[in-house]
TORFI-892294 format. One record per residue (C-alpha): residue in one letter; residue number from 1; x, y, z. Coordinates in nm, 4 decimals. Example, Ala and Ser with C-alpha at 12.3 -4.5 7.8 and 13.67 -1.06 7.14 Angstrom:
# TORFI-892294
   r     k          X          Y          Z
   A     1     1.2300    -0.4500     0.7800
   S     2     1.3670    -0.1060     0.7140
# end
This chain:
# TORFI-892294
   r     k          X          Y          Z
   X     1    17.2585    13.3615    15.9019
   X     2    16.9549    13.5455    16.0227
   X     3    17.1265    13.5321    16.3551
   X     4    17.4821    13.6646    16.2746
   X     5    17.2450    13.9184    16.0703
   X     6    17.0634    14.0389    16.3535
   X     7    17.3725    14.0494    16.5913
   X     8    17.5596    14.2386    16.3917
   X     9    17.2823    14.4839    16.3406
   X    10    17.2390    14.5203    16.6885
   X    11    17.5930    14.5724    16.7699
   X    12    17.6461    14.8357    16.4929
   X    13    17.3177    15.0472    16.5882
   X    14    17.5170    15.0118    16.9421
   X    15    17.8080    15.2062    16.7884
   X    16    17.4617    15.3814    16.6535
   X    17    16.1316    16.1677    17.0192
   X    18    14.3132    16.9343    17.1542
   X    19    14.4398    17.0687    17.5027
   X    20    14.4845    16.7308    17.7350
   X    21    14.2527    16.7621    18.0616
   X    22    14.5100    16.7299    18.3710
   X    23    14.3986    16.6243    18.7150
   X    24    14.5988    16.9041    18.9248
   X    25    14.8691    16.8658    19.0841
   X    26    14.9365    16.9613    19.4520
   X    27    15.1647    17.2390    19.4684
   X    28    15.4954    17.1112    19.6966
   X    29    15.3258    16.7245    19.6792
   X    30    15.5463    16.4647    19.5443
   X    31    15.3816    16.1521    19.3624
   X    32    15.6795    15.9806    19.4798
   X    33    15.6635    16.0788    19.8746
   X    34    15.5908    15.7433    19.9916
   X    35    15.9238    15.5953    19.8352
   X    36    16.2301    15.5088    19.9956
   X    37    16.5112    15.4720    19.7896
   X    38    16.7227    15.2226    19.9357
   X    39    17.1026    15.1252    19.8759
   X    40    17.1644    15.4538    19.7157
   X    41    17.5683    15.4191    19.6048
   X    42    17.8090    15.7519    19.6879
   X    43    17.9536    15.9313    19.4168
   X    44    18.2713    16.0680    19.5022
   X    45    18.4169    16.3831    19.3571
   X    46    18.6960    16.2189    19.2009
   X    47    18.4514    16.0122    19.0000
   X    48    18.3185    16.3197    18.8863
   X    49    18.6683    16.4322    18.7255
   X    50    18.6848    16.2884    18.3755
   X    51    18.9696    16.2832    18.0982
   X    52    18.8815    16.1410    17.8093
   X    53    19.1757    15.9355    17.6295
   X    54    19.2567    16.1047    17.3034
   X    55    19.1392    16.0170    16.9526
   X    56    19.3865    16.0348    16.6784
   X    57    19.2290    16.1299    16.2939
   X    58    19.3831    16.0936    15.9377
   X    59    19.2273    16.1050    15.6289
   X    60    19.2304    15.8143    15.3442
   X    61    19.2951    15.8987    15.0113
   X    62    18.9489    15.8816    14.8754
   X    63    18.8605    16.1020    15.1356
   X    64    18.7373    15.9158    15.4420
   X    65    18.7949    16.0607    15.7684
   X    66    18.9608    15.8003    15.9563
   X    67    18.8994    15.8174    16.3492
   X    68    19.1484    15.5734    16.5825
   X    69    19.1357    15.4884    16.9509
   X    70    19.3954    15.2864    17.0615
   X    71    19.3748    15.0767    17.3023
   X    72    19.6206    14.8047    17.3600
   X    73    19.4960    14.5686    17.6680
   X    74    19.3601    14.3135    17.4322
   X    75    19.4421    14.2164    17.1382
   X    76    19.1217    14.2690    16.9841
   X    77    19.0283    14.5114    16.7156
   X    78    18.6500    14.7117    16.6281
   X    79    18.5871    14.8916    16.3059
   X    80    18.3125    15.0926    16.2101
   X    81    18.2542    15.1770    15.8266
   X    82    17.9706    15.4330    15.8705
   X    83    17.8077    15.5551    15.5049
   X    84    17.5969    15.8581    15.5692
   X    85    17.3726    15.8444    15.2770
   X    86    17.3086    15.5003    15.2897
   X    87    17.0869    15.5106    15.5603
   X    88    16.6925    15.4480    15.5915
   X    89    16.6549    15.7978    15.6102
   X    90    16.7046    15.8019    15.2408
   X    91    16.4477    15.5048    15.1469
   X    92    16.1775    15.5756    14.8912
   X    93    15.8680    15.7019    15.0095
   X    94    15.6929    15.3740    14.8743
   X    95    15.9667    15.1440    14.9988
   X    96    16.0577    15.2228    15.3578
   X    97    16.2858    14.9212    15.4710
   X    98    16.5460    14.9571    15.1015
   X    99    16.7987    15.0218    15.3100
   X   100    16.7714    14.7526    15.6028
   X   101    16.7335    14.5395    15.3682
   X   102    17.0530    14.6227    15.1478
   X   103    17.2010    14.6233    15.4462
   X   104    17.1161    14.2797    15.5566
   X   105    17.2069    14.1650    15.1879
   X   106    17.5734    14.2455    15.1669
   X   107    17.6271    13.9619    15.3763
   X   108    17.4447    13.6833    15.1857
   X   109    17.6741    13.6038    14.9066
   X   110    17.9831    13.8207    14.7091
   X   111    18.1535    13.7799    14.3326
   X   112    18.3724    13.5357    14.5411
   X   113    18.2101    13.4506    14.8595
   X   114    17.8441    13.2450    14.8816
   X   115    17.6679    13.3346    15.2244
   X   116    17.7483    12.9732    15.3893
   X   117    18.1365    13.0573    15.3346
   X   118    18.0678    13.3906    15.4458
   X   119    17.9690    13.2658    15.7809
   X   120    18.1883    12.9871    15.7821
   X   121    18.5446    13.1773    15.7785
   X   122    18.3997    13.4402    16.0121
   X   123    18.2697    13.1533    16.2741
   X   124    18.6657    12.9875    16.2016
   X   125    18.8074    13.3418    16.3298
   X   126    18.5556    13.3911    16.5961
   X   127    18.4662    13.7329    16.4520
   X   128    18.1703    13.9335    16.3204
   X   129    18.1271    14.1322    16.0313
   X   130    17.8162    14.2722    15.9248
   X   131    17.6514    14.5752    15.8744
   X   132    17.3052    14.7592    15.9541
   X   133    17.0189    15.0498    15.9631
   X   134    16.7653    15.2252    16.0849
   X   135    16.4544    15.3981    15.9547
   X   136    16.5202    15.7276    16.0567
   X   137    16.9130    15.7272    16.0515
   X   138    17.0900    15.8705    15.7942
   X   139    17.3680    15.6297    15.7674
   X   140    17.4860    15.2785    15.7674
   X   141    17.6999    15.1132    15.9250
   X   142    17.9409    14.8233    15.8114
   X   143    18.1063    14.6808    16.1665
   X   144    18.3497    14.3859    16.2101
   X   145    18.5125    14.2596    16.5101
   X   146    18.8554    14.0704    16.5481
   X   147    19.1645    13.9467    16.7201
   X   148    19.4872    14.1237    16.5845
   X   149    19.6050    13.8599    16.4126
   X   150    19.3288    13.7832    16.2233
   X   151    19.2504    14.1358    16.1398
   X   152    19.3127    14.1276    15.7760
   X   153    19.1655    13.7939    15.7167
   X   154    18.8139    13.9703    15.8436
   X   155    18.8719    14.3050    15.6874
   X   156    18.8856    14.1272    15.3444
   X   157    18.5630    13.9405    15.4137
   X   158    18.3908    14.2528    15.5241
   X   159    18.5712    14.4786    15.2318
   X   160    18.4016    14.2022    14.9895
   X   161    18.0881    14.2740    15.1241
   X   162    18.0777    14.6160    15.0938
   X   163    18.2331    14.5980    14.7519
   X   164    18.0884    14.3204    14.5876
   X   165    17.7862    14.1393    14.7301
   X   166    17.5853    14.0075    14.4380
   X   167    17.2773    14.0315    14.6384
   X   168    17.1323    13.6589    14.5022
   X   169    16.8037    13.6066    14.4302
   X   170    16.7427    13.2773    14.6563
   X   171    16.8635    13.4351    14.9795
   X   172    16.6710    13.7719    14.8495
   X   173    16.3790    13.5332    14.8727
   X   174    16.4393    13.3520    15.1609
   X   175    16.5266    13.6731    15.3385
   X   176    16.1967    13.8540    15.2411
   X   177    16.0015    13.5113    15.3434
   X   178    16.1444    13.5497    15.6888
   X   179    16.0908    13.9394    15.7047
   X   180    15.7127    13.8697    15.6331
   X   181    15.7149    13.5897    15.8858
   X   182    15.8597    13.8441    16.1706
   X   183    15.6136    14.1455    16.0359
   X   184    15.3070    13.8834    16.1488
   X   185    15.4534    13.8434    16.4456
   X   186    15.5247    14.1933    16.4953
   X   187    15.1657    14.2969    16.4400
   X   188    15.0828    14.0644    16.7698
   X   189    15.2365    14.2454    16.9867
   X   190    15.1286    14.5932    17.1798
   X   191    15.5007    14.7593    17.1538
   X   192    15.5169    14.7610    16.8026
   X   193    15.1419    14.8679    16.7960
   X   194    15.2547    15.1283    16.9995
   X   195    15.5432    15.2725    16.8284
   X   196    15.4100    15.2429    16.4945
   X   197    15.1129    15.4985    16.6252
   X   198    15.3058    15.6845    16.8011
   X   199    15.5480    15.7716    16.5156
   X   200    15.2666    15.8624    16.3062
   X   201    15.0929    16.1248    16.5226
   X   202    15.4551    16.2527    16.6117
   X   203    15.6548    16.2602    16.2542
   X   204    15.3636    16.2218    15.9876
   X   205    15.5257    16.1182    15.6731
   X   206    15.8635    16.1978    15.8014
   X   207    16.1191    15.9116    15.8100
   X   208    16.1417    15.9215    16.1319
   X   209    15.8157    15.7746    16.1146
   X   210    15.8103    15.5108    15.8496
   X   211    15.7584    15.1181    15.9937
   X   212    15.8552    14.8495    15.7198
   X   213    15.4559    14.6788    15.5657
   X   214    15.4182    14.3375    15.3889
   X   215    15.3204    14.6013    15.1145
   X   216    15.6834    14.8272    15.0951
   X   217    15.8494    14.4736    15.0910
   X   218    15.6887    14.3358    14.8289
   X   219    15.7849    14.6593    14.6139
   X   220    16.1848    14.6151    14.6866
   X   221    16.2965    14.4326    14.4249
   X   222    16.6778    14.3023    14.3594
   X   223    16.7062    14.5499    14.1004
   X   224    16.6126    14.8134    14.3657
   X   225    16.9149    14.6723    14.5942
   X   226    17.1609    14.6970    14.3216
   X   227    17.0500    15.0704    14.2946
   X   228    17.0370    15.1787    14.6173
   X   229    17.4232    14.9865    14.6787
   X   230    17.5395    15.1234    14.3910
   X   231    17.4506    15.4948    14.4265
   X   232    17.4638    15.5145    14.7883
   X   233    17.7155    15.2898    14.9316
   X   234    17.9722    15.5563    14.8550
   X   235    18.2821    15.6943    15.0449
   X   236    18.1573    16.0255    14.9599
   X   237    18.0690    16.0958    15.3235
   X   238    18.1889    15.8282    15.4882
   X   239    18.4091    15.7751    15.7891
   X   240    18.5276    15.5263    15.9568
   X   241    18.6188    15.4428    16.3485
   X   242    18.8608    15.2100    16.4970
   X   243    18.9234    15.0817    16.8417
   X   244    19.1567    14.8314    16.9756
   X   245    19.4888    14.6937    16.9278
   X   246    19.6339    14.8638    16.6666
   X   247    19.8078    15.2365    16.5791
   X   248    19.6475    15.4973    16.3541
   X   249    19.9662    15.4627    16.0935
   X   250    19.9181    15.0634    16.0980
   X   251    19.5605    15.1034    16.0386
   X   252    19.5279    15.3586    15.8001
   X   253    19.7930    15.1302    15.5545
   X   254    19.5598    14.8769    15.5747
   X   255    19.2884    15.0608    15.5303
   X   256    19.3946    15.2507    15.2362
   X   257    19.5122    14.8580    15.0716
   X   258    19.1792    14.6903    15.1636
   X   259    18.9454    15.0322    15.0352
   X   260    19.1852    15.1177    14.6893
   X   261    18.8972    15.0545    14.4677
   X   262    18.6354    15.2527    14.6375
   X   263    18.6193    15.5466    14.4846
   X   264    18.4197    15.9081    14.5605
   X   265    18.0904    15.8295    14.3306
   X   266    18.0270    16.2323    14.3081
   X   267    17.7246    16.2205    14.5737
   X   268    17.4983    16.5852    14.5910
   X   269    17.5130    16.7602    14.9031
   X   270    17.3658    16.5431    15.2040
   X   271    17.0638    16.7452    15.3528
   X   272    16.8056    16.6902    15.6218
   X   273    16.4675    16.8083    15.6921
   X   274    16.2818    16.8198    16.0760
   X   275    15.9740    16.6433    16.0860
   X   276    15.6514    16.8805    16.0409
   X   277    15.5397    17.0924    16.2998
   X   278    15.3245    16.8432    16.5321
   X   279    14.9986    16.8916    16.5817
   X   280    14.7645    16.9646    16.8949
   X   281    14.7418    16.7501    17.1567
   X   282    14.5482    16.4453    17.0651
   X   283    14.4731    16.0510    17.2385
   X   284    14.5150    15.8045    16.9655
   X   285    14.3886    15.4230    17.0815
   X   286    14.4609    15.1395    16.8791
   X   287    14.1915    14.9118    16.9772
   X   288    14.3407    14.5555    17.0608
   X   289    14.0288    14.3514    17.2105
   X   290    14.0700    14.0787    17.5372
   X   291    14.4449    14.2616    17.5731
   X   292    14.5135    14.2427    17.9419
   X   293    14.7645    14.5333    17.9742
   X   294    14.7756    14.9102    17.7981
   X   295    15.0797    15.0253    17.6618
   X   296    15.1013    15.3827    17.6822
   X   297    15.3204    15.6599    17.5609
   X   298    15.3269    16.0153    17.5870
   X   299    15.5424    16.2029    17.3575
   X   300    15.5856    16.5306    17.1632
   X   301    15.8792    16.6651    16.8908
   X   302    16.1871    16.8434    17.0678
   X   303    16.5078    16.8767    16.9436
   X   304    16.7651    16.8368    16.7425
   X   305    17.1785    16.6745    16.8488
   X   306    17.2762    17.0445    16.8300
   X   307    17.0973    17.2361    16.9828
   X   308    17.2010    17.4639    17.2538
   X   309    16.8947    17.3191    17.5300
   X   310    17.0977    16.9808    17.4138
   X   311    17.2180    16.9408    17.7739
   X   312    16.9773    17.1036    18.0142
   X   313    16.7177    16.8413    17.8074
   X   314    16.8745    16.5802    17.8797
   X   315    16.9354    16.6120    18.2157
   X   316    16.5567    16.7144    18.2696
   X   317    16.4939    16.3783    18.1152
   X   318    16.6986    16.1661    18.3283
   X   319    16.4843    16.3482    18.6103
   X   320    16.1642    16.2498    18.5325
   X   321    16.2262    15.8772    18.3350
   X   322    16.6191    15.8065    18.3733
   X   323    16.6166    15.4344    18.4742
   X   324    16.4915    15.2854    18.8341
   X   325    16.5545    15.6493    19.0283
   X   326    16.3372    15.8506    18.7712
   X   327    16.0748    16.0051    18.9296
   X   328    15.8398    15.7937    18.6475
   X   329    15.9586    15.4629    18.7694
   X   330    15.9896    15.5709    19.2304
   X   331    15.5789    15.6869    19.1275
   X   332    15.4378    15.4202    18.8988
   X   333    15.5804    15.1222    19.0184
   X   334    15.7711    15.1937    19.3356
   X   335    15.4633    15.3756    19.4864
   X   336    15.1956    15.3000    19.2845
   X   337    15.2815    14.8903    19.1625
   X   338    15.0772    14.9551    18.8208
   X   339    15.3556    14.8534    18.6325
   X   340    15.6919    14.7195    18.5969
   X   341    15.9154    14.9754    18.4529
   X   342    15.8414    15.3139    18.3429
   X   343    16.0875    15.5251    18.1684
   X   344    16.1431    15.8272    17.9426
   X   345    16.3356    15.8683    17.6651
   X   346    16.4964    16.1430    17.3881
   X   347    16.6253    16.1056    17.0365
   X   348    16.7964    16.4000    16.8819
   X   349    16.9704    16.3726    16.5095
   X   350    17.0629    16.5722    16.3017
   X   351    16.6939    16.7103    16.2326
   X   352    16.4253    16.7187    16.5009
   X   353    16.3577    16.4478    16.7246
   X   354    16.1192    16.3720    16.9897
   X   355    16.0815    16.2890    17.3539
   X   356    15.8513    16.0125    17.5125
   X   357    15.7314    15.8489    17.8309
   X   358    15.6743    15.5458    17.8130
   X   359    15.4742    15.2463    18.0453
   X   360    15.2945    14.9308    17.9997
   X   361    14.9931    14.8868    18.3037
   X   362    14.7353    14.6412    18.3929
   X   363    14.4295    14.7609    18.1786
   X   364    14.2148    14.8201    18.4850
   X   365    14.4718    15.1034    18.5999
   X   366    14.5277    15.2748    18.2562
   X   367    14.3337    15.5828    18.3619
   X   368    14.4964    15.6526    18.7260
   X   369    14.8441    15.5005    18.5352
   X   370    14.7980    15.7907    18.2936
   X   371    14.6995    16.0570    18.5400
   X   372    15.0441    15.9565    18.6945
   X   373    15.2695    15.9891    18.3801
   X   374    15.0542    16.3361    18.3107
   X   375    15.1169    16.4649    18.7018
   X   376    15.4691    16.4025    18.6569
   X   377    15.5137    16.5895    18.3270
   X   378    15.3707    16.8852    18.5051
   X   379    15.5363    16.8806    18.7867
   X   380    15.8595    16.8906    18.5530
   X   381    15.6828    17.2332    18.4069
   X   382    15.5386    17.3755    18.7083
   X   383    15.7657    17.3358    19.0248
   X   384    16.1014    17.3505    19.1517
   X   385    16.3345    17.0696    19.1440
   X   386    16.3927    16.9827    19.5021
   X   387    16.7957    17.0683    19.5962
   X   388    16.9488    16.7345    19.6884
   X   389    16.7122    16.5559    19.4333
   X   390    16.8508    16.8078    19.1724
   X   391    17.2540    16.7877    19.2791
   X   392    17.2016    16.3983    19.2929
   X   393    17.0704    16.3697    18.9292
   X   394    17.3495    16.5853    18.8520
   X   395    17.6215    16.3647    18.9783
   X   396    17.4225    16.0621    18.8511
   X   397    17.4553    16.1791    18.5092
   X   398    17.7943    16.3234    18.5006
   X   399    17.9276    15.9325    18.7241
   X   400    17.7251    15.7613    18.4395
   X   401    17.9131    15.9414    18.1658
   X   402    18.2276    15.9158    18.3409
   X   403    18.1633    15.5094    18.4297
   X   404    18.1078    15.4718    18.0498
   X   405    18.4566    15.5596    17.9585
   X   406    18.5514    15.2521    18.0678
   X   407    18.4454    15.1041    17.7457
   X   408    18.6724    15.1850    17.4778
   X   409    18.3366    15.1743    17.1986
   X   410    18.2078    15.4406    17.4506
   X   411    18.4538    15.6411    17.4134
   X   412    18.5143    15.6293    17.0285
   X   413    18.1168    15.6855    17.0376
   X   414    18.2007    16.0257    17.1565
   X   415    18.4419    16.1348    16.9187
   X   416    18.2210    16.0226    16.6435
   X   417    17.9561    16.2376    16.7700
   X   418    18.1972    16.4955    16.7965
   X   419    18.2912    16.4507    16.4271
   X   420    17.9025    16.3998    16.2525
   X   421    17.7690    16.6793    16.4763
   X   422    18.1189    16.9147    16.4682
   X   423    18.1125    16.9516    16.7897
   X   424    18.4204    17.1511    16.9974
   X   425    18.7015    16.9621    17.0662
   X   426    18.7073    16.9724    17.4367
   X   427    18.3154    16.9469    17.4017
   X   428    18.3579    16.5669    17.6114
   X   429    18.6359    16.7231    17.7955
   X   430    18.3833    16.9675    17.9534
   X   431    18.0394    16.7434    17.9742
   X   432    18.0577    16.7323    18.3232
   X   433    18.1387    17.0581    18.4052
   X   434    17.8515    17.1568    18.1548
   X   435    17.6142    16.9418    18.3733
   X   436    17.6929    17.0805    18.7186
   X   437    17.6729    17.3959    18.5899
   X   438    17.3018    17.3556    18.4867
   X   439    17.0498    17.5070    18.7222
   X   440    16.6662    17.4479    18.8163
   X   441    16.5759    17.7247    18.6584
   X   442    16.7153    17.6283    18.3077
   X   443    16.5625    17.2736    18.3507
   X   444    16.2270    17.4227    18.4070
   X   445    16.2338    17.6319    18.1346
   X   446    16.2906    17.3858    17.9104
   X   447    16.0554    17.1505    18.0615
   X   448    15.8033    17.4448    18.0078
   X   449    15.9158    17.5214    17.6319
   X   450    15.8693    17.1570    17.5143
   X   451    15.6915    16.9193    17.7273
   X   452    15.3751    17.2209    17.6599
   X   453    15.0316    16.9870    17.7726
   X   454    14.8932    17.1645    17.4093
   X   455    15.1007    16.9618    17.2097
   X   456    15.1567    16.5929    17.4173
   X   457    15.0626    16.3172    17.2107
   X   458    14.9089    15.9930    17.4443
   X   459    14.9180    15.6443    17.2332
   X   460    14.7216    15.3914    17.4286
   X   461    14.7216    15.0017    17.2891
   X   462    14.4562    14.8225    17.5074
   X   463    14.1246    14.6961    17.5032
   X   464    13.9331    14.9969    17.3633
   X   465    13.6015    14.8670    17.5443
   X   466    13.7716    14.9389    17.9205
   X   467    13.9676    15.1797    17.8545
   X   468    13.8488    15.4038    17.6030
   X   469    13.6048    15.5918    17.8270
   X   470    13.8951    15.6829    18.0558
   X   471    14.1001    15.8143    17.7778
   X   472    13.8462    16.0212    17.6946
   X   473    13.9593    16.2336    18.0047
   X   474    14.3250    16.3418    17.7982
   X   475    14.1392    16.4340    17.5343
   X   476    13.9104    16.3887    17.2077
   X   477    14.0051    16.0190    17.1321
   X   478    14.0862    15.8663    16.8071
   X   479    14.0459    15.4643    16.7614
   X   480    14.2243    15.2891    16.5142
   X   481    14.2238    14.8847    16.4454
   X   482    14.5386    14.6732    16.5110
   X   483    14.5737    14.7403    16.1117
   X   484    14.6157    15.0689    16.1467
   X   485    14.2369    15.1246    16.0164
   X   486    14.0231    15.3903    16.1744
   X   487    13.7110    15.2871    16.3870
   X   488    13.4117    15.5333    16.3998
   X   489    13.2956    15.5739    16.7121
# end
């Protein structure tokens, strides 16, 4: 069960960012000039022409916007029951992890349904049903997958679920014995470390911020479940996507048979709030002693899904840490070989998010590894995108968008961004068009407006005895145990 759990929590968050001392940086030198990017695929213009298939949209009559893509090559059918509200945004201060949990619950037993039978008849079908969170999102998400013809067989398992799981005390138990299990684990490794530090020096208390403790789950009771289920797993704001072999007229009557008893529950007004404004720029070290590598991140607060730098962002981000041809990746590994992988990355929602860069290095080369990910942040501020490297990352972005509309979940992925964030309706129509319009200049000024060296954040998990010297070149240093515990220095 913990399996199907976990799967289907990974497929629906699927369908679901002190002034640091800089070594310069030599005007007009590249990091990466030493690379040779080799086996570098065409993009033809054609590719570059998109036309997105078009959604069709109904509403239920208890009010959920319905969203359909059909798609009739296999008969197959995706659902999406998405519950803004009922997200981990929304957890108690004191009990981050309510809604992950709830989430994980419906599946473990309903009035008619124990958790064995549950799995059982959804094994027999060879489908999935199952639904999931995050900490910082504000919704969740009930999915289920089937073949056509066994379609309403799995939409009454999953409507059971989201109607009446009973939320049993044994699997409660069982459940929080293996959450405790996996937070242990957790603890032992540098990533977590990591982002658990880093989302404290970037969002504070914000949710965005909050990790799951031994401490929150021993607070979240089954009385708490039944709450949060109860108030919050409402159709109030809910909508719902569809892909697959069906029509919008076939679905919505099934829909509107399976979903007759879920009723508006009279929810206040939804609201968000962006994270505090983030502090100087600080070097935070959590202290893990004989740790032969140093994760490091570098990170700061940017944007939100809507705002109008939205696109020029996130093309400056594929620039500098988009995958094997960012510039992090051709300098720190290519050129350099301190590390495997290095890559950037940028969450926006419907408050603030953030932006990070991201590497894990051999301990010995944290400093120069650093100096790297620092150089190439500048060089994002302080020079001039090079012409072809600048018209290749455009058509890299713009194939990569257009290569994704293969996927029919891609696609409906769109239009439900289009829908949350109301969003024009030719808004996909004209993404590439947007993106080849964008110049250096506008990708500089943004690099320049948010990637500021005043406000970078560096989160270093290493052996604080090697490293902690050469940290102390970013910045006043702050050491912290593996606990989370400061260390005076």
């Amino acid at each position: 069960m913990l399996k199907r759990t976990l799967t289907s929590a990974a497929f629906v968050l699927l369908a679901l960012t002190v002034t640091t001392a800089q070594a310069p940086v030599t005007q007009g030198m590249s990091p990466t000039k030493g690379v040779v990017i080799k086996g570098k695929a065409p993009v033809s213009d054609t590719v570059l022409k998109v036309v997105l298939p078009k959604a069709q949209h109904a509403d239920l009559a208890n009010g959920v916007h319905l969203i359909v893509l059909e798609d009739h090559r296999v008969p197959q059918v995706s659902i999406q029951i998405q519950m803004r509200g009922a997200g981990g945004y929304y957890d108690p201060a004191d009990m981050p992890g309510l809604a992950s949990i709830t989430a994980a619950m419906v599946s473990e037993g309903t009035k008619t349904r124990t958790s064995q039978q549950i799995a059982t008849e959804l094994d027999r079908l060879a489908a999935n049903a199952g639904a999931g969170t995050a900490s910082s999102s504000e919704t969740t998400v009930l999915s289920m997958g089937a073949m056509t013809e066994h379609l309403d067989k799995v939409l009454d398992i999953a409507t059971d679920m989201l109607l009446n799981p009973t939320f049993p005390d044994q699997e409660l138990a069982r459940y929080k014995t293996r959450m405790k299990g996996n937070l242990v684990q957790q603890r032992a490794q540098p990533a977590y470390l990591a982002q658990e530090a880093y989302g404290r020096v970037v969002f504070g208390t914000h949710p965005a911020g909050r990790m799951m403790t031994a401490e929150a789950l021993d607070k979240i009771t089954r009385d708490a479940i039944v709450n949060f289920h109860a108030t919050r797993y409402a159709p109030d704001y809910a909508y719902i996507g569809v892909t697959g072999d069906v029509t919008l007229a076939d679905i919505k009557k099934r829909l509107e048979t399976k979903l007759a008893r879920w009723t508006k529950k009279g929810l206040p007004q939804l609201s968000v709030a962006d994270p505090d404004a983030i502090g100087p720029a600080r070097v935070t070290l959590i202290d893990r002693p004989g740790s032969v590598q140093t994760n490091l991140i570098v990170g700061t607060q940017m944007i939100n899904r809507t705002s109008p730098d939205y696109d020029v962002a996130r093309l400056a981000d594929t620039i500098i840490g988009g995958g094997p041809s960012g510039r992090l990746f051709l300098n720190l590994r290519e050129d350099k070989g301190y590390t495997y992988g290095a890559y950037s990355r940028m969450t926006t929602l419907r408050y603030r998010g953030d932006w990070s860069a991201s590497a894990e290095v051999r301990t010995e080369v944290t400093e120069p590894a650093l100096t790297e990910m620092m150089k190439e942040i500048a060089r994002m501020r302080d020079e001039r995108i090079p012409d072809k490297e600048f018209a290749d990352k455009k058509r890299s972005l713009v194939a990569s968008f257009a290569l994704s509309l293969e996927s029919p979940g891609a696609i409906l992925s769109d239009y439900i961004v289009s829908y949350i964030y109301k969003l024009p309706a030719d808004y996909w129509d004209k993404y590439p068009a947007r993106v080849m319009a964008i110049t250096q200049d506008q990708v500089q000024a943004v690099a320049k407006k948010y990637l500021d060296a005043s406000r970078l954040q560096i989160v270093a998990v290493g052996d604080g005895k090697k490293i902690a010297e050469g940290l102390k070149k970013f910045g006043k240093v702050e050491t912290f145990d593996a606990e989370g515990k400061a260390i005076r220095q």
